[in-house]
C-alpha positions as CSV (number, residue, x, y, z in Angstrom):
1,X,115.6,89.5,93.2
2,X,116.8,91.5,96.3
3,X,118.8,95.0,96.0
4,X,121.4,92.3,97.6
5,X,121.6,90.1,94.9
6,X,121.1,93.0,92.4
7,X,124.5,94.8,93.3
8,X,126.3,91.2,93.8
9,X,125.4,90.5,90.0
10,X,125.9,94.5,89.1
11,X,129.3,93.6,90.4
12,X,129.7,90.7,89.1
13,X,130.5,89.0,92.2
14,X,134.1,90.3,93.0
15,X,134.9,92.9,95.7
16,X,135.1,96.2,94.5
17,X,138.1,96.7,97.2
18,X,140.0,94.1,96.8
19,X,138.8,92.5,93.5
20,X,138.3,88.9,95.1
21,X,136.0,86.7,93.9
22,X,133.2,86.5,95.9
23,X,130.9,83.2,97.3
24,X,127.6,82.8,99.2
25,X,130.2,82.6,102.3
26,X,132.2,85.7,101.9
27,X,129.9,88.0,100.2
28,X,128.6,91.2,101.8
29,X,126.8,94.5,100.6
30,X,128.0,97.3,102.2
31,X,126.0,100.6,102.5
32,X,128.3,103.7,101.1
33,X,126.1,106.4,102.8
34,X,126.3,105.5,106.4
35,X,122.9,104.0,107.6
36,X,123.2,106.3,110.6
37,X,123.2,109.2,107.9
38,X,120.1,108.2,106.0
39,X,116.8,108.2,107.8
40,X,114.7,106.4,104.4
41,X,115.4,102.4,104.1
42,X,114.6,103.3,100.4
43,X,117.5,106.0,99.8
44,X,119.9,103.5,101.7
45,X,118.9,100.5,100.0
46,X,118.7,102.6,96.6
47,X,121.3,100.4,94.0
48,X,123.7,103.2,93.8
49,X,124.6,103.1,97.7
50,X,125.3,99.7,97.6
51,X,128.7,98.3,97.1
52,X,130.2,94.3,96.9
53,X,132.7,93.7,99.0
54,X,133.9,90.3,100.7
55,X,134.1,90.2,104.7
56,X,137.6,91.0,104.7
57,X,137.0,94.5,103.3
58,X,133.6,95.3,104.7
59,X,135.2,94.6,108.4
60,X,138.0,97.2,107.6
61,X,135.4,99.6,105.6
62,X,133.2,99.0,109.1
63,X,136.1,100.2,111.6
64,X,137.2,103.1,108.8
65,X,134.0,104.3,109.3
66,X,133.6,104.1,113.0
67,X,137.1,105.4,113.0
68,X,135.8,108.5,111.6
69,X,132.7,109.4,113.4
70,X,134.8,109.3,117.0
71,X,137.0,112.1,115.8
72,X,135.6,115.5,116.8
């Protein structure tokens, strides 16, 4: 089993934003740390940095983020 499918069935398949449920067609994993802040695959793909979250959420947690690292 994948850290993927590992933090899907830690979260029990529901989005941890939202709280949808979540199905091989909506479900993402989306890195907490920002991969651009991490420079080890293993620390960013460590359990704990992982999150469930359908597309919905993960585009809006995307742009948030890419919101934030234009500001000065």
């Amino acid at each position: 089993m994948d850290q993927r499918e590992k933090a899907l069935r830690r979260d029990e398949w529901k989005c941890q934003k939202c709280g949808a449920d979540l199905g091989l067609e909506n479900a993402e994993v989306h890195h907490l740390r920002p991969v651009r802040d991490t420079s080890s695959s293993e620390e960013l793909n460590r359990l704990e940095n992982l999150t469930s979250l359908c597309s919905s959420c993960h585009e809006e947690q995307t742009e948030h983020n890419e919101w934030q690292r234009q500001e000065p």
